[in-house]
N, C-alpha and C positions, 0 to 999 in steps of 0.2 A: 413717668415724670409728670405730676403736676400742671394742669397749666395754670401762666402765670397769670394777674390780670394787667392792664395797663397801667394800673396807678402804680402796681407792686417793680413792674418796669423801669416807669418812672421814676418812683425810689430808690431804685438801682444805682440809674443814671447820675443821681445828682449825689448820691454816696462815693459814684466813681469820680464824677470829677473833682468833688473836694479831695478826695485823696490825688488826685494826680496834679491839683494846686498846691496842695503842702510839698508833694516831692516837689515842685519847679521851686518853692521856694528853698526846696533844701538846698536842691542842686544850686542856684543863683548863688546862696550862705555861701557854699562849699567852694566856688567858683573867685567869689573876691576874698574870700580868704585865702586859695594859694595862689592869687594875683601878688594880696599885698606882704605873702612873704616873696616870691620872685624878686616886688619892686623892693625888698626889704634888703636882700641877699646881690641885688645890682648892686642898690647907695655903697653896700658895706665893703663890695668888693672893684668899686669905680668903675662901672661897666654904664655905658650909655645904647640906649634903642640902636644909636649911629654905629654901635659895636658890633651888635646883635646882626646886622642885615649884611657884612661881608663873610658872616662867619657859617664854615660850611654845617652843613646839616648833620644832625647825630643819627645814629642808626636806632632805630625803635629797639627797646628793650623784649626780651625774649617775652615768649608768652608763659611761659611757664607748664609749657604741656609735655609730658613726661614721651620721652622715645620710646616707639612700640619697641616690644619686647623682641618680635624677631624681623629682621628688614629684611626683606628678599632683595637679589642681585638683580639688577638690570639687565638688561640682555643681550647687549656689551660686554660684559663683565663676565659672563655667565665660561666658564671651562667646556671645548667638546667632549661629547660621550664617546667613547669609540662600541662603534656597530659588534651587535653582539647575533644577529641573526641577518643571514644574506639570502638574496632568493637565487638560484643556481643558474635560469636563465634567463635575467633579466638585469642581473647586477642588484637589485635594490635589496639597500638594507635596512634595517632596525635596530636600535640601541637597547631594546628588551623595555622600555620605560614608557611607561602612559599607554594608549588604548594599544591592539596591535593592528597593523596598515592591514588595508583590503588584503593585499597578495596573500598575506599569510594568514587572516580569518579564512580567506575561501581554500585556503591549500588545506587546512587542517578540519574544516567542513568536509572539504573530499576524502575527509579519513588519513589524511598526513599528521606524524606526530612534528610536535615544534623543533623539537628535540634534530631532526633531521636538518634543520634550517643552520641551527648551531654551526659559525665560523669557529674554523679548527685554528687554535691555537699553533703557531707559529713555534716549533721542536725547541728547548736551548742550547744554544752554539756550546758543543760539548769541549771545543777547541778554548773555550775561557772557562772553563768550570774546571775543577782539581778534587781529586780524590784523596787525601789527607790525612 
């Protein structure tokens, strides 16, 4: 990048501030013009200042930013997983989802398959099942 000199600086500066004098005057324009429809749309509809100051406050209009697309569930909300690998002497389980705990890196480190971990499915009660 160039460098600049002071005067070219200087030029800068006073390019910015005229521009940032025209926008205050716009904004100022823009500001008593939707004053005096306000005061225009009060006259018309008999509303007095004395109205205005008992009357509760309106809620801010939306911003208009579009809903992400996927919301995730809080963690309240969230359903249990039920445990899908148990450790045999220790009670502790795992739902099979996200890293897997110590117990069962270091078991399958020592050459254990995961597979051995696997909570056995509970038989179906053959007393409500029918052959048809």
């Amino acid at each position: 990048m160039p460098r600049m000199t002071y005067e070219a600086i200087q030029k800068q500066i006073a390019k910015l501030q005229a521009q940032a004098a025209k926008m205050e005057l716009a904004q100022g324009a823009a500001k008593k013009k939707s004053v005096a429809k306000v005061v225009a749309l009060m006259k018309k509809l008999g509303i007095s200042i004395e109205d205005l100051k008992g009357a509760e406050p309106v809620k801010p209009a939306k911003t208009g930013r579009k809903p992400s697309a996927k919301k995730t569930p809080r963690a309240g909300n969230r359903s249990k997983v039920a445990a899908k690998y148990q450790h045999p002497e220790t009670g502790a389980t795992w739902t099979g989802r996200g890293l897997p705990p110590k117990w069962l890196a270091n078991e399958v480190a020592a050459g254990k398959s995961k597979e051995q971990f696997l909570i056995q499915q509970a038989p179906a009660n053959p007393e409500t099942e029918t052959d048809h």
